[in-house]
N, C-alpha and C positions, 0 to 999 in steps of 0.2 A: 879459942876453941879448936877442936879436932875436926879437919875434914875431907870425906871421904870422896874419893873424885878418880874420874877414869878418865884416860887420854884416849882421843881419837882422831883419824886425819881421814880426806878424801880427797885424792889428785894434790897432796901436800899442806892442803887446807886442813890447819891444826884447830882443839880445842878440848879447854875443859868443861866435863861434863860431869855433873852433880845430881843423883838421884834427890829430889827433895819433894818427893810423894808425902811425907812425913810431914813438911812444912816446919822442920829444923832451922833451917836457915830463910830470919827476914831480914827484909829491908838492909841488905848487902850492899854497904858503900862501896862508891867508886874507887874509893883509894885502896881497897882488898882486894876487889876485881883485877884492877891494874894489876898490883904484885902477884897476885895467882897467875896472870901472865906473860908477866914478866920471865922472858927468857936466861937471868941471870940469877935473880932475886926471889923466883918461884917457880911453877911448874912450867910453862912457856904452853902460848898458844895464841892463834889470832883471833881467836874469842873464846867465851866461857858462856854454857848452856844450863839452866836448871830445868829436870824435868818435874812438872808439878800434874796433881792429878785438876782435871777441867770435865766438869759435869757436859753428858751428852758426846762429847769424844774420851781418846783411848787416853791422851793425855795430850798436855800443854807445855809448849815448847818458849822459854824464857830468855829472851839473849842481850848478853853484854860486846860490846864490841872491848877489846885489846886495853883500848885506854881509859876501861872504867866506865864507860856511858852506856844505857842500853839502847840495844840498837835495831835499825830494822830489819827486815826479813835478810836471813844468809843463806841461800840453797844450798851450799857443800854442807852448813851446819844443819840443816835439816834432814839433810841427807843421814849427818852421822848420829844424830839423836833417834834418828826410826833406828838406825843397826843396833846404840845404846838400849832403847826400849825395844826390842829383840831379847839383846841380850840378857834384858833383866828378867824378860817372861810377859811383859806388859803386852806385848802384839807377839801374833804367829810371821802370816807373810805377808798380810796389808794391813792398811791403817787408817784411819782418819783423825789427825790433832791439829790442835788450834794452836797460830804463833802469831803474830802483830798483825801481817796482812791480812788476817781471816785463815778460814778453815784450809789443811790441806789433808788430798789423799796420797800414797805411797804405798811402793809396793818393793818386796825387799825379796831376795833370791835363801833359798833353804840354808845356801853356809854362812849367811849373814852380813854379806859383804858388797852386794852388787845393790842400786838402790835405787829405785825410777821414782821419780819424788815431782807433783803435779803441779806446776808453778799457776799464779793468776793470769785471768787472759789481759790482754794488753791491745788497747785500741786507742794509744795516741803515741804518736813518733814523731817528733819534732827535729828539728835539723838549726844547730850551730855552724855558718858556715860550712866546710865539706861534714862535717861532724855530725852523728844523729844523738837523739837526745832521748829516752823513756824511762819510764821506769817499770820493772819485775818485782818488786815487793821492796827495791830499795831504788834508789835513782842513780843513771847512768848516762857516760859520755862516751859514746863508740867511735873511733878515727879512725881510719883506713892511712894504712901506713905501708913502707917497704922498708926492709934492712931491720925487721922486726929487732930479731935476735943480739944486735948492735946500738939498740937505741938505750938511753938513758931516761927508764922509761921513770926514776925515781923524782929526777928536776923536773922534765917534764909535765909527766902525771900531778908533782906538787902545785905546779904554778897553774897548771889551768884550774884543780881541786879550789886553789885559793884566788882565783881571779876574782874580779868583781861582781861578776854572777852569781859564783857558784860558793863562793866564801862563808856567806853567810851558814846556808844550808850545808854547804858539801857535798859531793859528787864522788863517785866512783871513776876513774878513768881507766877506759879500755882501748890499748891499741891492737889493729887487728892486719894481717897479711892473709893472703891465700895461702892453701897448703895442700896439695892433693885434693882429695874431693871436699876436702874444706876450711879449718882458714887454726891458725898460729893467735895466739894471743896474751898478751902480756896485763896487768891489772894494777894500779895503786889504787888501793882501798882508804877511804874515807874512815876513822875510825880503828884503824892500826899505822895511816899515817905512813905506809911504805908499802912497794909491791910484796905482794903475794903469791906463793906458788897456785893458787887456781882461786879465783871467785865463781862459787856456782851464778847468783844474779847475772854476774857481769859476762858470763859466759852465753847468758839465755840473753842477753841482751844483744850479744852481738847477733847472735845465729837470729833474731829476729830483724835486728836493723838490717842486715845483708840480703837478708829473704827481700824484704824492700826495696834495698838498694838496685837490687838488680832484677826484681819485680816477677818472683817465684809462687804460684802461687799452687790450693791443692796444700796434701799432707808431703809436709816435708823432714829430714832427717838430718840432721848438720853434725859430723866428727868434729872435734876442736881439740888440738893440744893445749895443753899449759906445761907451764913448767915443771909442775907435778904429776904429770901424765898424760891420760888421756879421757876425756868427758863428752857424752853425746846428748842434742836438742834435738827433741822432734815435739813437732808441731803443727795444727793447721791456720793459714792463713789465705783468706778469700778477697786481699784485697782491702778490707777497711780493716779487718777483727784479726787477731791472732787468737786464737783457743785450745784447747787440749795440749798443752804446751809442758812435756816433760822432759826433766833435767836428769841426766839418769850416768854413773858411774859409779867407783867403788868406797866404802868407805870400810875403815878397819880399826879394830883396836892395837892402842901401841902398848898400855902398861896403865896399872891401877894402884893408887895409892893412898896413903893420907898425907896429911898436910897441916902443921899446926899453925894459925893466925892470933894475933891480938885484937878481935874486932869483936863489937857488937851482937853482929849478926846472931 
């Protein structure tokens, strides 16, 4: 079958995106997913998005992770699903849709590209040796690290993803350094199986575990580089609760096409 798809990225964070309001394409196996993302063999991206239409919000946000599974909440991908649904006419400048962890709202800037997207509140932080532990609509491993930029974050990040904890489920791993008014951070993703130029989760995840770390509290506002630029958290936390907690950076269209597959779907 023919299919129609648009690429989109945020802070490097790639993905295809599939209008499927129409309800054109079901029950999409893993093994098509994969090759749609497939950076050689298809269109490439660290995940693939369907938007479908969801009674009582604007619409409903669908995600597969890279290797074909579907997966839990991705902030940069949600990010770039409101610009999508922008794009299409479906939302003006905010939103309310539904994705795995529940409801979110978002709100996007007039040229379409900048995207404050309202993550869940988060009130349990657990701690792995120096390592904090939560999770933001997927689950994460944040490390406080030096010599960021020189780490190997691909072995590393792999072996603790697959330790004996964390193997079964899998884990997001985040290392993090300070940087200016706020902190450098690197990501192997669970589910593409290799770093990433930016995870939004893993990014809210740090700018909360540090808030903690160093026991911040009040409305706070965290800058983070990634590798694919640059992404800001603000949030408030009182000490037990983290709440009003947005993930906010750019997301953009790269190129739209079709696609022909041999599948089901």
């Amino acid at each position: 079958m023919q299919i129609n798809f648009h690429k989109y990225q945020g802070a490097g964070n790639d993905f295809v995106l599939i209008d499927n309001r129409e309800n054109n394409i079901q029950n999409l196996d893993k093994e098509t997913v994969a090759l749609l993302c497939d950076r050689r063999f298809g269109i490439g991206g660290d995940g693939l998005m369907l938007l479908e239409n969801q009674a009582g919000y604007d619409f409903k946000m669908v995600y597969y992770n890279a290797d074909g599974n579907e997966g839990s909440m991705c902030g940069n991908g949600g990010r770039c699903i409101v610009a999508f649904a922008k794009h299409l006419g479906v939302i003006t400048d905010t939103t309310n849709f539904l994705a795995t962890d529940g409801p979110h709202y978002a709100k996007i800037s007039a040229d379409g590209e900048w995207v404050s997207l309202q993550m869940i509140d988060v009130d349990t932080v657990n701690t792995d040796a120096d390592a904090f532990v939560l999770n933001t609509g997927s689950p994460h491993y944040v490390k406080p690290t030096h010599d960021l930029a020189f780490k190997d974050v691909f072995n590393e990040g792999r072996a603790i993803r697959n330790n004996a904890t964390y193997k079964q489920e899998g884990i997001n791993v985040n290392f993090v350094e300070p940087e200016g008014e706020g902190y450098f951070v690197r990501t192997f993703e669970r589910g593409v199986e290799n770093e990433t130029y930016a995870c939004g989760t893993g990014v809210t995840a740090v700018a909360l575990a540090m808030a903690r770390h160093h026991n911040l509290l009040g409305q706070i506002s965290t800058p983070i580089r990634v590798l694919g630029g640059n992404l800001n958290i603000r949030f408030r936390y009182d000490g037990e609760k983290f709440n009003d907690i947005f993930l906010e950076g750019p997301a953009k269209k790269v190129f739209e096409g079709t696609i022909l597959v041999d599948n089901k779907a």
